[in-house]
LUMTOR-209723 format. One record per atom (N, C-alpha, C, CB): chain; atom name; y, z, x. Coordinates in nm, 4 decimals. Glycine has a CB too. Layout:
N
<dotor A,CA,<Y,Z,X>>,
...
// end
This chain:
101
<dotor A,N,<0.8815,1.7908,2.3171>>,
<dotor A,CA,<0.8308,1.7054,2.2110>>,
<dotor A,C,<0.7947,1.7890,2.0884>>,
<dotor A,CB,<0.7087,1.6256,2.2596>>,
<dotor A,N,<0.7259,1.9084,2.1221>>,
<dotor A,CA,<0.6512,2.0024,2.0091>>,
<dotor A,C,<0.7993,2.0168,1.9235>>,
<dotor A,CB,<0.5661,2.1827,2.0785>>,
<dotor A,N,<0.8755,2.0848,2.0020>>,
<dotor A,CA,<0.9764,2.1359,1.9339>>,
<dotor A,C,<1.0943,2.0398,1.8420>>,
<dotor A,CB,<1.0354,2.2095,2.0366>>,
<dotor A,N,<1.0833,1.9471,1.9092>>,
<dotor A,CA,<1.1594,1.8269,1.8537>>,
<dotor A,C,<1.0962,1.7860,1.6958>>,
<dotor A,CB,<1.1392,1.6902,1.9699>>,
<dotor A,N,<0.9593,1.7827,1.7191>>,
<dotor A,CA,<0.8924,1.7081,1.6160>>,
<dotor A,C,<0.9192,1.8130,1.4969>>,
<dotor A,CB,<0.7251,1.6714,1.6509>>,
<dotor A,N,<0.8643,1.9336,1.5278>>,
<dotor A,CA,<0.9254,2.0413,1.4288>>,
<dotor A,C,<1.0185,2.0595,1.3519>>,
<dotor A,CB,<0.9474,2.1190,1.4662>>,
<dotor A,N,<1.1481,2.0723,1.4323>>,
<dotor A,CA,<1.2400,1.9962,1.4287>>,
<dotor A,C,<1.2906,1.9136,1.3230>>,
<dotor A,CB,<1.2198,1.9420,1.5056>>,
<dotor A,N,<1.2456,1.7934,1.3212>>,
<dotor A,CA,<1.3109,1.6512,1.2657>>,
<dotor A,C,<1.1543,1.7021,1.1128>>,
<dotor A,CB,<1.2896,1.4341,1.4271>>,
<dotor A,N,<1.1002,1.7937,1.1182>>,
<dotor A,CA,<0.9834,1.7610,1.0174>>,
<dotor A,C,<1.1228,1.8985,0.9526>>,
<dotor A,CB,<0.7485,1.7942,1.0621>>,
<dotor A,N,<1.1409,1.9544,0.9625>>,
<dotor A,CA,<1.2406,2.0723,0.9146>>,
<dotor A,C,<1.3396,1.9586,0.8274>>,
<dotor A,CB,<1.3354,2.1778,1.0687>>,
<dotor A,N,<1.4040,1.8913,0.9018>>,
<dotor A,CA,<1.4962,1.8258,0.8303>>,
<dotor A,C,<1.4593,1.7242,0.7344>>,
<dotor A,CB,<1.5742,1.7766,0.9102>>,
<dotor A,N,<1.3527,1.6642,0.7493>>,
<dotor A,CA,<1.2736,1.5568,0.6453>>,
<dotor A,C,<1.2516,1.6699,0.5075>>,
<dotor A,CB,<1.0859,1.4849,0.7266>>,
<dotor A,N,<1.2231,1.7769,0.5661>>,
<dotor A,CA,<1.1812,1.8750,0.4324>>,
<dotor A,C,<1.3204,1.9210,0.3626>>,
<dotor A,CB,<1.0861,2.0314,0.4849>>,
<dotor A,N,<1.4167,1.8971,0.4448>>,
<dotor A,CA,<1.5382,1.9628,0.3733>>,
<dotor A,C,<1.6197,1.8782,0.3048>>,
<dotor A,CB,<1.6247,2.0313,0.4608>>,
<dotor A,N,<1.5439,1.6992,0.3424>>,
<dotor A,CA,<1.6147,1.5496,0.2846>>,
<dotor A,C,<1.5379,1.5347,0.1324>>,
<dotor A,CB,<1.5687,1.3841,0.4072>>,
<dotor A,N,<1.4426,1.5924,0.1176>>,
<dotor A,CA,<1.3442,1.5996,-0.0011>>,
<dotor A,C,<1.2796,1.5406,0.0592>>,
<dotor A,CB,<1.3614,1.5562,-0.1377>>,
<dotor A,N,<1.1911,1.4894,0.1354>>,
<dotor A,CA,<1.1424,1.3581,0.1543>>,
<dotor A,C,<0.9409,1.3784,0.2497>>,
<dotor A,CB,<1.2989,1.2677,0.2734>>,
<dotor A,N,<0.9259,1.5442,0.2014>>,
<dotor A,CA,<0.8257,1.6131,0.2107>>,
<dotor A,C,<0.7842,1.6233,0.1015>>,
<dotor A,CB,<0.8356,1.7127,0.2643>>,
<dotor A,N,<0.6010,1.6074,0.0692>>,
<dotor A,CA,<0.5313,1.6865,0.0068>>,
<dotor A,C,<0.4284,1.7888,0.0498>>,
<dotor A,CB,<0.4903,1.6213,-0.0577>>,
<dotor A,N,<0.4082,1.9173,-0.0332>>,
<dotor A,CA,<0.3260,2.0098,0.0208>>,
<dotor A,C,<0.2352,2.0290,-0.0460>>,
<dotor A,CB,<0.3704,2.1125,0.0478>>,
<dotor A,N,<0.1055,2.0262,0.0372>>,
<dotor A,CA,<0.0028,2.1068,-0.0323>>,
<dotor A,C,<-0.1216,1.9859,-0.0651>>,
<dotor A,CB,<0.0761,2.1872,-0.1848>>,
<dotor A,N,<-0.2487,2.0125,-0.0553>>,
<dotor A,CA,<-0.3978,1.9182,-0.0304>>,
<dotor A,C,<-0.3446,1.8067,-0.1683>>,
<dotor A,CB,<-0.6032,2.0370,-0.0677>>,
<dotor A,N,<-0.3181,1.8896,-0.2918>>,
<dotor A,CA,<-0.3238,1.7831,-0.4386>>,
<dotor A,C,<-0.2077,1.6903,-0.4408>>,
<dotor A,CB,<-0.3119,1.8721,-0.5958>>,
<dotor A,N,<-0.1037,1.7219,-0.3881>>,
<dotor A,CA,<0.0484,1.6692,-0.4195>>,
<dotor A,C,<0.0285,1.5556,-0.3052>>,
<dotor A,CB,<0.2014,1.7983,-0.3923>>,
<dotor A,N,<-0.0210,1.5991,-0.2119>>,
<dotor A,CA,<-0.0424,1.4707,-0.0744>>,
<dotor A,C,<-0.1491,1.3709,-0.1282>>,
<dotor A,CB,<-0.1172,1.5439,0.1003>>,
<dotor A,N,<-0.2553,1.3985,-0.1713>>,
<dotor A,CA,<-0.3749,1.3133,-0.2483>>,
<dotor A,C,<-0.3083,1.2312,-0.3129>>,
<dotor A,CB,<-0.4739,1.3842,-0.3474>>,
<dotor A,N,<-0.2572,1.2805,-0.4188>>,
<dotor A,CA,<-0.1647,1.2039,-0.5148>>,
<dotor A,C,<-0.0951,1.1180,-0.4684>>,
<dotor A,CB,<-0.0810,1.2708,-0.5790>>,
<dotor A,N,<0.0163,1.0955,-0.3734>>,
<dotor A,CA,<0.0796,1.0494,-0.2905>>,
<dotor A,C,<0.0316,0.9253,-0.2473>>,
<dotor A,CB,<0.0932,1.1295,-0.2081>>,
<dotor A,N,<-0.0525,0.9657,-0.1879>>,
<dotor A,CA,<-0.1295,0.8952,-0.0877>>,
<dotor A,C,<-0.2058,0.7896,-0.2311>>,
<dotor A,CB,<-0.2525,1.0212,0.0308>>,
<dotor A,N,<-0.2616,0.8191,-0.3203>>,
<dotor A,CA,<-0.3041,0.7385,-0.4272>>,
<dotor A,C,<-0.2272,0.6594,-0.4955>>,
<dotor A,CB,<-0.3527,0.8003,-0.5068>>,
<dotor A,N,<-0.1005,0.7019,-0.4814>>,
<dotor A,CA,<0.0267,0.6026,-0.5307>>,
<dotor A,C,<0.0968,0.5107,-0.4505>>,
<dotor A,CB,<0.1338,0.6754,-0.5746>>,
<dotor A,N,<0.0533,0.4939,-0.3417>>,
<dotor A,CA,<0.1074,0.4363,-0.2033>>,
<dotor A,C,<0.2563,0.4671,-0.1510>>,
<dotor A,CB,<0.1000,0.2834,-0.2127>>,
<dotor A,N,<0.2423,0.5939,-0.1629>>,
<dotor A,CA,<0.4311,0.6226,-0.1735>>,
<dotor A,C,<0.4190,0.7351,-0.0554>>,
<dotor A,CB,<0.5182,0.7073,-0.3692>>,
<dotor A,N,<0.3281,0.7173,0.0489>>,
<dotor A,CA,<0.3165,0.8139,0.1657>>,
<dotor A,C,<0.2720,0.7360,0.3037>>,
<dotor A,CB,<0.2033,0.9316,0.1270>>,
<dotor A,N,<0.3923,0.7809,0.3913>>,
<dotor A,CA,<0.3581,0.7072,0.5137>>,
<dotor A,C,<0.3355,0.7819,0.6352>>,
<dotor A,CB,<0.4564,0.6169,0.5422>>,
<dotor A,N,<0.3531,0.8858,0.6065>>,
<dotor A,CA,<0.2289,0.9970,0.7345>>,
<dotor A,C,<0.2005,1.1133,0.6165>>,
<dotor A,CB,<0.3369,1.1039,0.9369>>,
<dotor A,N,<0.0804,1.1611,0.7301>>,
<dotor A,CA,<-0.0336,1.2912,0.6872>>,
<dotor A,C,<0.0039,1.3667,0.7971>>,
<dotor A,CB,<-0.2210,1.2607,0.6819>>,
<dotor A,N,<0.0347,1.5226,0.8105>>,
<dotor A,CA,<0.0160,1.6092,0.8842>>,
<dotor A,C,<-0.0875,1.7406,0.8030>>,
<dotor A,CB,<0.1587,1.6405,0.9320>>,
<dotor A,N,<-0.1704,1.7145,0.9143>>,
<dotor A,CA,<-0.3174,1.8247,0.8616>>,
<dotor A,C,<-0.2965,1.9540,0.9608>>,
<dotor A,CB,<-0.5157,1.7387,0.9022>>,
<dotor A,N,<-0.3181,2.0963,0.9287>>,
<dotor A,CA,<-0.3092,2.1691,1.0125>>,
<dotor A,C,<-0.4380,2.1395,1.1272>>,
<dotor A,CB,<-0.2976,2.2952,0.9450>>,
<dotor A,N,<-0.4124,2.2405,1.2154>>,
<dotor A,CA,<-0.5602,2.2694,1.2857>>,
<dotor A,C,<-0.6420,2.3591,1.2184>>,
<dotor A,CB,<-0.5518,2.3288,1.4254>>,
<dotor A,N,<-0.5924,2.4381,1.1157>>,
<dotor A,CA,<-0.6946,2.5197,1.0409>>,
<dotor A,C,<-0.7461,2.4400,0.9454>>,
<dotor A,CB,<-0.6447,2.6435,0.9781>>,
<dotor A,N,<-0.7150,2.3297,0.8982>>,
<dotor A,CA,<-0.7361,2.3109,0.7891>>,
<dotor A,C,<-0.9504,2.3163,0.7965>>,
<dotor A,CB,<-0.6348,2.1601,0.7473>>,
<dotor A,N,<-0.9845,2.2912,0.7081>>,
<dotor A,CA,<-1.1071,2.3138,0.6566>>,
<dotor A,C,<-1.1115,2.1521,0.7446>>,
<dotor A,CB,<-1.1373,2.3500,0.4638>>,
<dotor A,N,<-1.2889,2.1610,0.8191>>,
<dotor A,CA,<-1.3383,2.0042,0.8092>>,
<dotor A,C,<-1.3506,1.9153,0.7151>>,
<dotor A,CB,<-1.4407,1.9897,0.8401>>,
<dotor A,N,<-1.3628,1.9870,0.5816>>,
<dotor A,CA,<-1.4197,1.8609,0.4797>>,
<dotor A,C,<-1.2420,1.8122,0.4323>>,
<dotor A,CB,<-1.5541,1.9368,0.3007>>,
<dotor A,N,<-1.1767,1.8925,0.4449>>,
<dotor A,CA,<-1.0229,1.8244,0.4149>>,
<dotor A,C,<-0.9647,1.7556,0.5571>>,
<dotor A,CB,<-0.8985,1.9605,0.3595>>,
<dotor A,N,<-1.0167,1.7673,0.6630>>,
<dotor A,CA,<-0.9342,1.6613,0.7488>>,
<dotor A,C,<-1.0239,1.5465,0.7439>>,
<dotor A,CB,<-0.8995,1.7055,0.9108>>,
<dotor A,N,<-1.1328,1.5578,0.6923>>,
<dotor A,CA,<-1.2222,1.4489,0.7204>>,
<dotor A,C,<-1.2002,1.3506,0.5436>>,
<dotor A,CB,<-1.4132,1.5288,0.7668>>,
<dotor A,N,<-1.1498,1.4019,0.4353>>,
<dotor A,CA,<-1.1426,1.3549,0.3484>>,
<dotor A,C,<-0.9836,1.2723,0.3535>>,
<dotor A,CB,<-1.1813,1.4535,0.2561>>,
<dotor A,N,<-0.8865,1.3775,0.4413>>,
<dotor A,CA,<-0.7813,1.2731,0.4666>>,
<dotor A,C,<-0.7826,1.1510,0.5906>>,
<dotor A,CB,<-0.6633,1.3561,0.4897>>,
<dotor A,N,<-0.8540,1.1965,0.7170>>,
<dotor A,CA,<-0.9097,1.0896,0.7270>>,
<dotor A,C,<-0.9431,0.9583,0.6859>>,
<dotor A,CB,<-0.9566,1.1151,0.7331>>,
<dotor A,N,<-1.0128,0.9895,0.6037>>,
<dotor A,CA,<-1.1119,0.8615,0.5028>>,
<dotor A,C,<-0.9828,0.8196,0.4173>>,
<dotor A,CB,<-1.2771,0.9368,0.3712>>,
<dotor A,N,<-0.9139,0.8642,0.3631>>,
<dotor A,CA,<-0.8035,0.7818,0.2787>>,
<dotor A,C,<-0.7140,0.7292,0.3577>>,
<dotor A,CB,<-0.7255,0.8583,0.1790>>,
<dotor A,N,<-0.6553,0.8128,0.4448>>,
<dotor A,CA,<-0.5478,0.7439,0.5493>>,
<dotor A,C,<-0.5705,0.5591,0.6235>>,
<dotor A,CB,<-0.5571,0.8651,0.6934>>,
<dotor A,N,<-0.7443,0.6189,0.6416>>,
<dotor A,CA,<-0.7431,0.5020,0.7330>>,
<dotor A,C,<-0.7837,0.4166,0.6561>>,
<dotor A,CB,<-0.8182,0.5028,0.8547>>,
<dotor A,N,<-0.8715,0.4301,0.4778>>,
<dotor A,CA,<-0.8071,0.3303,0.4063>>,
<dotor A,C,<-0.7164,0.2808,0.3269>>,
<dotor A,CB,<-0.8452,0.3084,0.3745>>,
<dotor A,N,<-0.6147,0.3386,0.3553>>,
<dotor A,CA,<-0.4501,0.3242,0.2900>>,
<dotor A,C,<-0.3688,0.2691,0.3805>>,
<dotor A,CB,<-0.3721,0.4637,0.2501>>,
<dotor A,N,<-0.4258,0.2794,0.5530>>,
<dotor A,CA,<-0.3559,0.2480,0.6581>>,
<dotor A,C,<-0.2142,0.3517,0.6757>>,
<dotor A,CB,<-0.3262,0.0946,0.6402>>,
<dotor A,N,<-0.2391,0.4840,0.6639>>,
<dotor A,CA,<-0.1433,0.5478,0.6652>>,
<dotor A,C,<-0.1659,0.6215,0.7814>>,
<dotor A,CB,<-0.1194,0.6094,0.5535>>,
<dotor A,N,<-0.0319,0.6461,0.8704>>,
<dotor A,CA,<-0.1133,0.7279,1.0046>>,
<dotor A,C,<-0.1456,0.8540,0.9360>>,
<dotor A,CB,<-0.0107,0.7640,1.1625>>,
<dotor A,N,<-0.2063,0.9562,1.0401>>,
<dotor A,CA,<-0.2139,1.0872,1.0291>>,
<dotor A,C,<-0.2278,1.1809,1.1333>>,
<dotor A,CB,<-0.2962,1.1053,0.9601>>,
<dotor A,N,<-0.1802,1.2740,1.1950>>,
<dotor A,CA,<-0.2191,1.3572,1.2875>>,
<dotor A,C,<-0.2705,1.5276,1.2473>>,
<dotor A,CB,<-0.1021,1.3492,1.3757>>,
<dotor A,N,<-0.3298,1.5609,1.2943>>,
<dotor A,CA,<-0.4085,1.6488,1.2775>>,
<dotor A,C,<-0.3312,1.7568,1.4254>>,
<dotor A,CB,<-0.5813,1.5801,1.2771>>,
<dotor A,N,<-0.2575,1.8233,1.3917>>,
<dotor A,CA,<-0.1638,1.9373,1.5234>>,
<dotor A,C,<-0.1271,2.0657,1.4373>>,
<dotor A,CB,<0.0254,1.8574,1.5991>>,
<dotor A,N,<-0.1175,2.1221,1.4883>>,
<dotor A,CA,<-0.0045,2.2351,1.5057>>,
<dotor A,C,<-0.0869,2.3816,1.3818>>,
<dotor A,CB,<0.2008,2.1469,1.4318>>,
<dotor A,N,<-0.0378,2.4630,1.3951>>,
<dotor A,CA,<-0.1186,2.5850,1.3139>>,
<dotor A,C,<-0.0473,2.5604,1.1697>>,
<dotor A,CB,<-0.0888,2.7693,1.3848>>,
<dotor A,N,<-0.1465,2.5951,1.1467>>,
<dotor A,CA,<-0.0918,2.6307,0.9807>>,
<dotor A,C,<0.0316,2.7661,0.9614>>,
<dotor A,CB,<-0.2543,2.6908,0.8793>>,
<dotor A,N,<0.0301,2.8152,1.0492>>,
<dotor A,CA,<0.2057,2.8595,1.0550>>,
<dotor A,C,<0.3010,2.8495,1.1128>>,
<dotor A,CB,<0.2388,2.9460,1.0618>>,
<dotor A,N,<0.2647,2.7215,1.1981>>,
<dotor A,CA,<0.4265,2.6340,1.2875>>,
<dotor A,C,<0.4222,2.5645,1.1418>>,
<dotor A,CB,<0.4102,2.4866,1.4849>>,
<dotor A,N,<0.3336,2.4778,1.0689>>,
<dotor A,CA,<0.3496,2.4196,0.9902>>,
<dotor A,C,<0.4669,2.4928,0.8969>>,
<dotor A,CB,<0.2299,2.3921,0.9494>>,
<dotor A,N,<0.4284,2.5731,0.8743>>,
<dotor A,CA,<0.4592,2.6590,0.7679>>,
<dotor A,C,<0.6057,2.7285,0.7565>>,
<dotor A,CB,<0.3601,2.7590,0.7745>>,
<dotor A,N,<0.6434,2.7589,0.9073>>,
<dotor A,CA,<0.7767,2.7846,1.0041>>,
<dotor A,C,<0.8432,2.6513,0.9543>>,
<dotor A,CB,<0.7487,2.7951,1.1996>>,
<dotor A,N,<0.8355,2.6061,0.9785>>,
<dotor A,CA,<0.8926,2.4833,1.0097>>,
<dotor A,C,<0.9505,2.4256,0.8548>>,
<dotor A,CB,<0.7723,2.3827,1.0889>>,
<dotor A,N,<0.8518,2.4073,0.7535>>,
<dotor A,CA,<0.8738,2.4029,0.6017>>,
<dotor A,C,<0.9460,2.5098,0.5237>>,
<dotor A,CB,<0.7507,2.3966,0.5422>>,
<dotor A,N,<0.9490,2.6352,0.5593>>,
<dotor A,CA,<0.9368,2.7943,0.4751>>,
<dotor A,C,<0.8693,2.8155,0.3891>>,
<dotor A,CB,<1.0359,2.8463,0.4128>>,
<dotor A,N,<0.7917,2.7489,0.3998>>,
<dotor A,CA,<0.6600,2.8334,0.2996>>,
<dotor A,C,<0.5420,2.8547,0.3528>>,
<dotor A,CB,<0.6104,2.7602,0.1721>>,
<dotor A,N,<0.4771,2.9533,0.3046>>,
<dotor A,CA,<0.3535,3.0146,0.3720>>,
<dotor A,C,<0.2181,2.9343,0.3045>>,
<dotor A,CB,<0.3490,3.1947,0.3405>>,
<dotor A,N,<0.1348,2.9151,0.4162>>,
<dotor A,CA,<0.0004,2.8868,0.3862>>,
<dotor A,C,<-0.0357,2.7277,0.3743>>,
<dotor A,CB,<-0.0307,2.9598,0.2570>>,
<dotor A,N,<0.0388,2.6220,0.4498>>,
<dotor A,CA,<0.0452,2.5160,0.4532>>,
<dotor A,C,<-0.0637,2.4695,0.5106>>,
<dotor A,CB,<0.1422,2.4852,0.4930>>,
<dotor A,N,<-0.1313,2.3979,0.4776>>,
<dotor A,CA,<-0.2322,2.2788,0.5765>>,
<dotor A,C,<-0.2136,2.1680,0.5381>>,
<dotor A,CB,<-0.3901,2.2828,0.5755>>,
<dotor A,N,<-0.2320,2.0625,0.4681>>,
<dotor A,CA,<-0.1300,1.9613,0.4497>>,
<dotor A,C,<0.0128,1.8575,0.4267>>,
<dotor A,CB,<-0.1518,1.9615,0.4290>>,
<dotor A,N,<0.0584,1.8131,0.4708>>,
<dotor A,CA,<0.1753,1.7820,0.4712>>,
<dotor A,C,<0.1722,1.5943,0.4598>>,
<dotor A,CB,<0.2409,1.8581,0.6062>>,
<dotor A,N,<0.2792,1.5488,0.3619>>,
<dotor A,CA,<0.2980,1.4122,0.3234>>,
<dotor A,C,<0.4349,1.4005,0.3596>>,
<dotor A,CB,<0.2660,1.3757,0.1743>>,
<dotor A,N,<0.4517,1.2967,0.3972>>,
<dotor A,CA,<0.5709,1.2175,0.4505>>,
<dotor A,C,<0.5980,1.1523,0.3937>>,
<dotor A,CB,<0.5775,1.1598,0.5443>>,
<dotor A,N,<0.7174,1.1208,0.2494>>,
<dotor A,CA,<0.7365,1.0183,0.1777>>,
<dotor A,C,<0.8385,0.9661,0.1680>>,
<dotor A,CB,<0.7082,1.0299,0.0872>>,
<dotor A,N,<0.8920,0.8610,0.3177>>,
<dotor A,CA,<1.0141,0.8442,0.3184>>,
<dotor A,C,<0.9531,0.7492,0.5161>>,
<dotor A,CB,<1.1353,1.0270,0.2855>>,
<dotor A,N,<0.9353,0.5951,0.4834>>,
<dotor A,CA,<0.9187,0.5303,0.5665>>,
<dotor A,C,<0.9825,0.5715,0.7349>>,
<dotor A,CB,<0.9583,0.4240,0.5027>>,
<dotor A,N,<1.1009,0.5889,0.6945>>,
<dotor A,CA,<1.1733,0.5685,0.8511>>,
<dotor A,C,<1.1968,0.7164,0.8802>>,
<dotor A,CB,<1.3402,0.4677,0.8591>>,
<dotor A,N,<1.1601,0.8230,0.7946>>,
<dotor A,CA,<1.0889,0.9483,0.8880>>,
<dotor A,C,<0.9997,0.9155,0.9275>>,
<dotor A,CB,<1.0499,1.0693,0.8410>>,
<dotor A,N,<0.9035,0.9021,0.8818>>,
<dotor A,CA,<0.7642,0.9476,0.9059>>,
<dotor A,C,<0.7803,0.8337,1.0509>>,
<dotor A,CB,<0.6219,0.9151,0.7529>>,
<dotor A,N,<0.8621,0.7307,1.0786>>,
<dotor A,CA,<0.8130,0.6581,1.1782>>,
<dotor A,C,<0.9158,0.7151,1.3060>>,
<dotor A,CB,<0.8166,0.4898,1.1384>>,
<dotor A,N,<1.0514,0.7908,1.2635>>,
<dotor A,CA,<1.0332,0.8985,1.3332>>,
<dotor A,C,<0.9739,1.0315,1.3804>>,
<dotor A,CB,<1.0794,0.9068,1.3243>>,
<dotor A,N,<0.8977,1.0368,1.2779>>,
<dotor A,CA,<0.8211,1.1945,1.3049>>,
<dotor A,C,<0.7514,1.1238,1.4121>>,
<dotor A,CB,<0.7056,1.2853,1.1667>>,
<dotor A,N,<0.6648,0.9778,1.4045>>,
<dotor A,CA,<0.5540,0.9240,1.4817>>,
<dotor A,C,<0.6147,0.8882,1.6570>>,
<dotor A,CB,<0.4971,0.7724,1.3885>>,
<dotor A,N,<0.7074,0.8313,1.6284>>,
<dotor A,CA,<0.8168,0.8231,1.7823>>,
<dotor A,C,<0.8308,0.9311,1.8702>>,
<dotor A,CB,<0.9724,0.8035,1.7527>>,
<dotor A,N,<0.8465,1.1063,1.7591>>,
<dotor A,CA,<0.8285,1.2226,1.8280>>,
<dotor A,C,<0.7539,1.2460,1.8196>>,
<dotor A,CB,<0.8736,1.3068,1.8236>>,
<dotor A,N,<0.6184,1.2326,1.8183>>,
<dotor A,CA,<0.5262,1.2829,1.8238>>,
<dotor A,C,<0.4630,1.1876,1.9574>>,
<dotor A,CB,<0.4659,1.2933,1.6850>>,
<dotor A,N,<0.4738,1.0764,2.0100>>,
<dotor A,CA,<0.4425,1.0163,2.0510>>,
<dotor A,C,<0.5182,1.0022,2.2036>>,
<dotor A,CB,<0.4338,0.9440,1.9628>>,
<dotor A,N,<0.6059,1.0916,2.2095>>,
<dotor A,CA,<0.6986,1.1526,2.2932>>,
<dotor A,C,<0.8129,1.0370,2.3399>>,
<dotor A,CB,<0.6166,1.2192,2.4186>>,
<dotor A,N,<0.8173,0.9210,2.2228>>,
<dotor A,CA,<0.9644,0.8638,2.2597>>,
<dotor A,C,<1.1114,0.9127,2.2341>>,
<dotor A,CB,<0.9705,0.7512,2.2036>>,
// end
């Protein structure tokens, strides 16, 4: 599953259909044009808890997994803790693999 999800998040990033980084996902997420959140496990508490609070009032999922350098592997760029999904029928595949269907 880990590897899968990785995976298919590699190729969402290579469809354009990723944003990176705490401001570019905010934004996103404020424009209603984002349908998953991936937060590292490093990320800081007051940033998973602030995406939190928007997700669940935007109704956008979010999961909170993986290090900030599988993240980062996975994208090619270094130093990732947030990640936006802007592209419906990924993100509801990212959620299918993640969910181990």
């Amino acid at each position: 599953m880990k590897d899968k999800f990785i995976s298919f998040l590699g190729i969402t990033k290579k469809a354009g259909k990723v944003v990176e980084g705490y401001n570019k996902c905010e934004e996103i997420l404020k424009k209603n044009s984002c349908y998953l959140i991936i937060v590292s496990q490093e990320a800081s508490s007051n940033t998973r808890e602030k995406f939190e609070r928007i997700c669940n009032n935007k109704k956008v999922p979010i999961i909170v997994a993986y290090s900030s350098q599988e993240l980062s592997y996975a994208l090619g760029k270094e130093g990732l803790n947030v990640i936006g999904v802007k592209d419906s029928s990924m993100a509801n595949r990212l959620l299918q693999l993640w969910n181990g269907s």
